[in-house]
C-alpha positions in Angstrom: 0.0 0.0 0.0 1.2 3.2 -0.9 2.0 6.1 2.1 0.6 9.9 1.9 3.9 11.2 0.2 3.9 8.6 -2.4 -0.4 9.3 -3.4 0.9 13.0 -3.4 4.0 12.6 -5.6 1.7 10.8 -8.0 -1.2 12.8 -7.6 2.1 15.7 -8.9 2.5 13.9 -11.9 -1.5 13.7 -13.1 -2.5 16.1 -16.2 -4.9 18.6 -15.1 -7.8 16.7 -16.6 -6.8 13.7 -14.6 -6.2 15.7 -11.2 -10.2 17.4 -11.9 -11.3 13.7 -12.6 -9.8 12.7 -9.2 -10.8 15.7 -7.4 -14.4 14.8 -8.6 -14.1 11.0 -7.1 -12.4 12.3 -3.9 -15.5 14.5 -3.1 -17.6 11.7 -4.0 -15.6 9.1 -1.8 -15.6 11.9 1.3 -19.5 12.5 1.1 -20.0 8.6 1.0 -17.2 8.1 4.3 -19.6 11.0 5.7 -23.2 9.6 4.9 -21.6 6.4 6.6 -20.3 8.3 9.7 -24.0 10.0 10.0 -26.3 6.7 9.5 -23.6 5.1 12.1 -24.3 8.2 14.6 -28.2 7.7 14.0 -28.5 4.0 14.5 -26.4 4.2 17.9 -28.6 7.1 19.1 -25.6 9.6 19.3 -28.0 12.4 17.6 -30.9 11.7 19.6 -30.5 15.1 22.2 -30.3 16.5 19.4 -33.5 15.8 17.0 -35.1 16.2 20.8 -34.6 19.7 21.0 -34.9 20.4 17.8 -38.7 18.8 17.6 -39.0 20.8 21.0 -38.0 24.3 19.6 -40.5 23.4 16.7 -43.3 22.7 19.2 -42.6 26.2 21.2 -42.6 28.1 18.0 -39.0 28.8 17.9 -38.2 28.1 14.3 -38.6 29.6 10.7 -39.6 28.6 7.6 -37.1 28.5 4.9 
């Protein structure tokens, strides 16, 4: 497996096309690793206080529509 300096040195040598095709995948991967990250957080409960308070504030009023 390659190490960070190694990806970077060959990331160095890409064309511009190629670096804009892997900057497009990258953002892709990172968005997936974070959808993950948040479905993980819901099914453990970990964001529970906070859909709480945030049906609370909608029940006192204390929100606005977008």
């Amino acid at each position: 497996m390659m190490n960070v300096k190694e990806i970077e040195s060959a990331i160095a040598e890409l064309d511009q096309e190629a670096v804009w095709e892997l900057a497009k995948w990258f953002e892709e991967f990172q968005a997936e690793l974070w959808d993950k990250e948040i479905e993980e957080d819901i099914l453990a409960g970990r964001l529970d206080a906070l859909a709480d308070e945030a049906l609370r504030d909608l029940d006192e009023g204390r929100v606005t529509d977008l």
